[in-house]
C-alpha positions in Angstrom: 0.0 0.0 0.0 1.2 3.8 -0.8 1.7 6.0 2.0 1.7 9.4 1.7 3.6 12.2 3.7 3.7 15.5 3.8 7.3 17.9 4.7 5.4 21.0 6.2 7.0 20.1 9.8 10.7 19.8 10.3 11.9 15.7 9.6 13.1 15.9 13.2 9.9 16.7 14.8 8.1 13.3 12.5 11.0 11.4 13.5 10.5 11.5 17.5 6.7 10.5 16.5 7.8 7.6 14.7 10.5 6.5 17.2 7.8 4.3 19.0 6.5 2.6 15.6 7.7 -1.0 16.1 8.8 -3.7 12.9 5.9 -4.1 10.4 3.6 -2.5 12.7 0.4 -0.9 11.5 -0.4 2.6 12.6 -1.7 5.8 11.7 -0.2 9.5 12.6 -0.5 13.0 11.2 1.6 15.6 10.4 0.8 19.3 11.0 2.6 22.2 9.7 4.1 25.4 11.6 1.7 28.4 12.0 2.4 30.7 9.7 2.5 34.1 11.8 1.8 37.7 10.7 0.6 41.3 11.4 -3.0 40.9 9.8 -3.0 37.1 10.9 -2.3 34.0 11.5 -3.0 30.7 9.3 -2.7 27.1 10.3 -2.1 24.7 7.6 -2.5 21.4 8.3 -1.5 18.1 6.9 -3.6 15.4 5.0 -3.7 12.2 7.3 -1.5 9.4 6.3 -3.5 6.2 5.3 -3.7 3.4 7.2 -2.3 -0.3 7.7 1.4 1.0 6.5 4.0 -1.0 7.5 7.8 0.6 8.6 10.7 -0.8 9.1 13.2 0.2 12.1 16.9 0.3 11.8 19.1 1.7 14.1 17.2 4.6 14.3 16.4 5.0 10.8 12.8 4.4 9.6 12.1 2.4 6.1 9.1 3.1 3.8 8.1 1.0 1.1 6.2 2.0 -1.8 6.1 5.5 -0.6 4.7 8.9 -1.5 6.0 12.3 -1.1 4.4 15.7 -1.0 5.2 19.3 -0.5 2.8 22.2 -0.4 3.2 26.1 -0.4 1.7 28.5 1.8 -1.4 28.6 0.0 -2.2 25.0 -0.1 -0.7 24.6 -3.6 1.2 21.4 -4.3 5.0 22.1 -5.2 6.0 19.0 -5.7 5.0 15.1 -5.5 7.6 12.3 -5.5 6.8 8.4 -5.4 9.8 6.4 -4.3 10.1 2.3 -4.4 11.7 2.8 -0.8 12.7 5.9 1.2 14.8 5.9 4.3 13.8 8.4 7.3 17.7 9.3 8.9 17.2 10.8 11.9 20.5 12.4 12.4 20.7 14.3 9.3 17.0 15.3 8.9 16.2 13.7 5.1 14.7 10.5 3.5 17.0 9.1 1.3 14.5 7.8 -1.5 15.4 4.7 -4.4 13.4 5.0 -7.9 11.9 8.0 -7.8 9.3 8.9 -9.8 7.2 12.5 -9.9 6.0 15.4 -10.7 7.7 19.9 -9.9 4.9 22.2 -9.7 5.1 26.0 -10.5 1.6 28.1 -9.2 0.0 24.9 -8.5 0.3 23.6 -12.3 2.5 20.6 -13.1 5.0 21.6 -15.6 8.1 18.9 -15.2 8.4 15.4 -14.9 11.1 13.4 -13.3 13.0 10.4 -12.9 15.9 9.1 -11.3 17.9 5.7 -9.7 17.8 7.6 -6.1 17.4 10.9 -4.4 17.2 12.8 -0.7 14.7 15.2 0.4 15.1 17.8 2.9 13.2 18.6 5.8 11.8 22.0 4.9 10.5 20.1 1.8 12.3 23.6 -0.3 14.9 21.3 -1.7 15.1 18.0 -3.7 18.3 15.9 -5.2 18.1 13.0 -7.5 21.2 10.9 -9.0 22.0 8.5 -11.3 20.1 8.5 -14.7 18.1 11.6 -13.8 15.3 12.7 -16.6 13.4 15.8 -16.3 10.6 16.8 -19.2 9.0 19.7 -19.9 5.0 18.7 -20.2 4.9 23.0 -21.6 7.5 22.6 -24.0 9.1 19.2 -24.6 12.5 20.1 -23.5 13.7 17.1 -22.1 16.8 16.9 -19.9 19.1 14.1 -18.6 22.4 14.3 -16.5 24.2 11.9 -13.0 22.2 14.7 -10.5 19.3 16.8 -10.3 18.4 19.5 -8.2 15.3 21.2 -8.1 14.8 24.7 -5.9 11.5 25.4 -6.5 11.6 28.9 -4.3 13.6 29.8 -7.1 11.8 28.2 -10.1 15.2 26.3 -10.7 16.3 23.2 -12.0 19.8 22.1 -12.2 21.4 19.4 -13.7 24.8 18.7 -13.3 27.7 16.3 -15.0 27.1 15.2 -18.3 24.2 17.1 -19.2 22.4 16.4 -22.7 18.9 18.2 -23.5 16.8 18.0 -26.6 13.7 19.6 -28.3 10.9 17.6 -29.9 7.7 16.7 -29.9 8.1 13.0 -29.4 9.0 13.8 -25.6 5.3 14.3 -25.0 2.1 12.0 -25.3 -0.2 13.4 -28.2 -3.1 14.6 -24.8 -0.1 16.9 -23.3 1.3 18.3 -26.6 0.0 22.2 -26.1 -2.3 23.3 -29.0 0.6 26.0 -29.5 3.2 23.4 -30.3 0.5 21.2 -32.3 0.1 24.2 -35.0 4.2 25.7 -35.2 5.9 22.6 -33.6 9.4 23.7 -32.2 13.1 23.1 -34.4 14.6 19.9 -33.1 17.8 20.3 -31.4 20.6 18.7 -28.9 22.6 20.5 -26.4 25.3 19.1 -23.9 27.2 20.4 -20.8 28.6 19.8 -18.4 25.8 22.2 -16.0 22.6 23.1 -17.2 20.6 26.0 -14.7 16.7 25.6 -15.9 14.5 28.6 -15.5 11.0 26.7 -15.7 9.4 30.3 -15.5 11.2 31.7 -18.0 11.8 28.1 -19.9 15.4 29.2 -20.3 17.9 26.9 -19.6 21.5 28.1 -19.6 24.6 25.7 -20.5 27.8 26.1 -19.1 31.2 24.5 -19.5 32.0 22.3 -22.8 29.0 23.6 -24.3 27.8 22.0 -28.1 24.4 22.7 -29.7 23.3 20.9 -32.7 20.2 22.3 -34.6 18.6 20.3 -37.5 17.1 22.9 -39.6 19.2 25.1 -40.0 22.1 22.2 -39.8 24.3 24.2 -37.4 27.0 22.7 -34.7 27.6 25.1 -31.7 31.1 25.0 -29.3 31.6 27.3 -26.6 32.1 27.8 -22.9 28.1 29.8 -22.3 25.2 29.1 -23.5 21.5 30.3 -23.4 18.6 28.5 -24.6 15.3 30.2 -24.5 12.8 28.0 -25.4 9.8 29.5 -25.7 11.6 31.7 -27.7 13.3 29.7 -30.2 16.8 31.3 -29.7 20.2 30.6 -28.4 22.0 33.2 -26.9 25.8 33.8 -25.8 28.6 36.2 -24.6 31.7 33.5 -25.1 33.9 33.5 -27.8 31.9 30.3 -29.9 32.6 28.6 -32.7 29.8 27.5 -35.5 29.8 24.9 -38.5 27.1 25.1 -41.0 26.3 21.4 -43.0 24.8 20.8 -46.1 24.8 17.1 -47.7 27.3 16.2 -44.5 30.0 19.0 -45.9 30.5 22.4 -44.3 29.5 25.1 -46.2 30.2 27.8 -43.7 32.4 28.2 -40.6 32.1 31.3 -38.0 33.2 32.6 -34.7 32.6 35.4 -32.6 32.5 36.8 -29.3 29.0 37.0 -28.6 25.7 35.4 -30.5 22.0 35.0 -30.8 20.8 32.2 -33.0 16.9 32.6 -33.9 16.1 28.9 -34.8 12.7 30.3 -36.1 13.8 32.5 -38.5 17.2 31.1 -39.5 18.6 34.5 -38.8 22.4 35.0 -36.8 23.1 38.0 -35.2 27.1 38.1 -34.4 29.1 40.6 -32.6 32.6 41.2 -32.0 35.7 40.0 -33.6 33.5 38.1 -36.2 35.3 36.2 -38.3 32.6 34.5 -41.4 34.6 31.8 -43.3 32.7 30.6 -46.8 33.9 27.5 -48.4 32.3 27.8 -52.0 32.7 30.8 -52.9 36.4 31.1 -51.2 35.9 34.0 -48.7 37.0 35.0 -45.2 34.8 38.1 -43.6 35.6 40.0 -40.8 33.5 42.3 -38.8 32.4 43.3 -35.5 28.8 43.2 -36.3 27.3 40.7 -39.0 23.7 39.4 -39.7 23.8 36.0 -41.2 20.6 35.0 -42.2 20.6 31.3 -43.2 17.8 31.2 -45.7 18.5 33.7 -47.8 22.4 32.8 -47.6 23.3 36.3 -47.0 25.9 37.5 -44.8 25.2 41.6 -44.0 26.9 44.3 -41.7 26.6 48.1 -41.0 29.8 48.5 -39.3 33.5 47.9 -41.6 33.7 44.8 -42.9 36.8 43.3 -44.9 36.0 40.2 -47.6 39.3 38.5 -48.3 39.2 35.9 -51.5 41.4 33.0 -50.1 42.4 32.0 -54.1 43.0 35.5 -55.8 44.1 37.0 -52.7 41.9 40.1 -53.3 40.8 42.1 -50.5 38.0 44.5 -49.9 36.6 46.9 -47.4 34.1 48.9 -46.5 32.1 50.6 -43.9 29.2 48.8 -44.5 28.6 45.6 -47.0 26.5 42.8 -47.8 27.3 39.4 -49.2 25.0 37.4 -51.0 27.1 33.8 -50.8 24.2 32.0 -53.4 24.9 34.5 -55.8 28.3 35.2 -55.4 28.3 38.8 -55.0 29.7 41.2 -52.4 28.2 45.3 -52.5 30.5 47.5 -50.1 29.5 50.9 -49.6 31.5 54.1 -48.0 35.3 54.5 -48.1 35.5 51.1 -50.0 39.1 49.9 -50.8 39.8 46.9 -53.1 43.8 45.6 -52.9 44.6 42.9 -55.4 47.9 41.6 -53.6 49.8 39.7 -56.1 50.1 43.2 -58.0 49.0 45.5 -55.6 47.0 47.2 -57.5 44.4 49.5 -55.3 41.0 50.9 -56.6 39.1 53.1 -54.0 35.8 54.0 -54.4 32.3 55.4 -52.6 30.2 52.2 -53.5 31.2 48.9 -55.2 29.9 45.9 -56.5 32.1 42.5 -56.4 30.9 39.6 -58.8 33.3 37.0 -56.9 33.4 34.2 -59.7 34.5 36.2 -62.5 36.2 39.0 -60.4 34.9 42.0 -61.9 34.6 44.9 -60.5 32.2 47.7 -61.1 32.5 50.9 -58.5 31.5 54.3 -58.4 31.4 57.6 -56.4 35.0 59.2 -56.2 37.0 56.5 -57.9 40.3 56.3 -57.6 42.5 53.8 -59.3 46.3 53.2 -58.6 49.4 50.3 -59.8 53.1 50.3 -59.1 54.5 48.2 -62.3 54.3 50.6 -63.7 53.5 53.4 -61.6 50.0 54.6 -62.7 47.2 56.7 -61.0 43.8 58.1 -62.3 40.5 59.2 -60.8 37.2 59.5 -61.9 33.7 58.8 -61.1 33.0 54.9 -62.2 35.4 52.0 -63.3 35.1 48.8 -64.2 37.8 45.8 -64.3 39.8 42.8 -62.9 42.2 44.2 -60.5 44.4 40.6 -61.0 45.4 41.5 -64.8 45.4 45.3 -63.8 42.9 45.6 -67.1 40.4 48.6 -65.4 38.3 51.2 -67.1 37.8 54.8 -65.2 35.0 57.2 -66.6 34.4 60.6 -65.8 31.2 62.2 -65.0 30.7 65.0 -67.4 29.9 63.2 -69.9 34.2 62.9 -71.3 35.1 59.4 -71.0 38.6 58.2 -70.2 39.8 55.2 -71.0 43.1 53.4 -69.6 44.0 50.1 -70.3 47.3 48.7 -68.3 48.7 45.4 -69.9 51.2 44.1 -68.0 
């Protein structure tokens, strides 16, 4: 038969009660809590009655349980958490039951949000802390966020739920039974992903959990792998946040199309977009390119790699740089547009072209710029402005045109 307790009243106090219970003895007790006291006044809550015909075991001052049922309550009567343990051990000394199998339900407000599991646990006597090991699973009935680890511990004061050592979470809807899927998650399911840690600090309020230490995160759509040090996942939200220097892989067909690293991120798993700041460093497989920036917008659908602060594009083949104050790259359609104080440096010739705007088409290498052109060689030493060209800096073959209507041609063949 289940028995049923309740940790309103300090272990110690329940203890001295069940001191006189005897080996496999029946018997019946209660448990009330402590008056809560206040200004306006003062509330009693007491404790549901323990069933009947339960038989305990007495060891050396330590009580034994089988087939038992924990409980906790808050102030107002809400439940806050409900354990049921295969066996749970009453030790008098250090005021917790030591409980094997657990099995329950945390509470937030009275609602069940998360359900756990584990090989064993303790519980305190204040009922305001609980710690499970070995095996541990915790799942998100709101969300599907599912989380395993070797130890749980769940403060719900603080509406926080950690999981420690080798900590692996994932997203999807298979982690809940088709009556507890929200109607939310039934019409704009969530992006499947898997994180790992080696801590993981759950917000069930906020359904944020942050990752620290040996961090990876590996989304599905977009195919993204994640390394870094901090880590947070919101949820609800769709987004992965961080202020670590991380390191990202994009795949396509099991190749890596993409590789990036910055010092701060926010991954919107919903809309495919990637906000990066500082020391941003984009590299592109096909076409060849390397990007730097401190502020880039990557948005994965549209394969477009954007920024508003300077940016510098380096071809890794024809070793031709650019840069600009501002610039987007479109990587499907191989084209870079740079705009104020652009500079273009072909470095096998050194030849320079500066210009107000300018539009790179990467696979043949033409340029066409404008505003304030200025183009420059050194073999042989050559210099003209104007206010468009257009060219291959490689072969030093560029055309500048004036804008009053005079055109000036200059052809360099080396």
């Amino acid at each position: 038969m289940s028995r049923k307790s309740n940790f309103a009243v300090p272990l110690g106090q329940k203890l001295k009660k069940m001191a006189k219970v005897k080996r496999f003895v029946a018997f019946t007790f209660a448990f009330f809590s402590i008056g809560l006291l206040s200004a306006c006044n003062t509330q009693t809550y007491t404790s549901r009655k323990i069933e009947q015909d339960t038989s305990a075991t007495e060891i050396e001052g330590s009580l034994i349980f089988n087939n038992i049922t924990l409980d906790h309550a808050d102030q107002k009567g809400r439940p806050v958490w409900q354990v049921k343990a295969k066996r749970a051990i009453y030790t008098k000394d250090k005021k917790l039951a030591r409980i094997e199998q657990p099995t329950g339900d945390l509470f937030q407000d009275g609602e069940k949000i998360l359900k756990v599991s584990a090989k064993s646990g303790e519980v305190r006597e204040d009922g305001e802390k609980i710690l499970l090991r070995g095996e541990i699973s915790a799942t998100d009935l709101r969300n599907g966020a599912n989380f395993k680890g070797d130890e749980l511990e769940w403060r719900p004061q603080e509406d926080l739920l950690i999981v420690r050592n080798n900590l692996k979470g994932n997203l999807v809807r298979s982690n809940l039974k088709d009556n507890l899927v929200p109607q939310n998650l039934k019409t704009n399911p969530p992006e499947q992903i898997q994180v790992s840690a080696k801590e993981g600090r759950y917000l069930s309020r906020k359904q944020q959990l942050e990752l620290l230490t040996q961090v990876t995160a590996i989304s599905k759509r977009p195919n993204l792998h994640m390394k870094t040090e901090r880590l947070v996942w919101h949820i609800k939200e769709q987004k992965l946040t961080g202020n670590k220097r991380i390191q990202m892989e994009r795949y396509k067909d099991k190749q890596v199309t993409e590789r990036v690293e910055a010092d701060q991120s926010e991954v919107n798993l919903k809309t495919k977009i990637t906000k990066l700041k500082q020391n941003v460093q984009l590299t592109s497989v096909e076409p060849p390119l390397l990007m730097s920036s401190n502020l880039t917008v990557w948005d994965l659908n549209k394969e477009t790699v954007v920024s508003d602060q300077p940016i510098k594009i380096l071809h890794q083949q024809e070793k031709v740089t650019l840069t600009g104050n501002q610039g987007q790259v479109d990587l499907e359609r191989e084209v870079a547009n740079l705009t104020g104080g652009v500079q273009s440096i072909g470095s096998r010739n050194q030849a320079k072209l500066y210009a107000n705007r300018l539009k790179w088409e990467i696979p043949t290498q033409n340029l066409q710029a404008s505003g304030n052109v200025i183009y420059q060689q050194t073999d042989p030493v050559f210099s003209t402005k104007g206010e468009t060209a257009v060219g291959r800096l490689e072969d030093k073959s560029i055309v500048v045109s004036s804008g009053v209507g005079e055109r000036v041609v200059t052809e360099i063949i080396p």
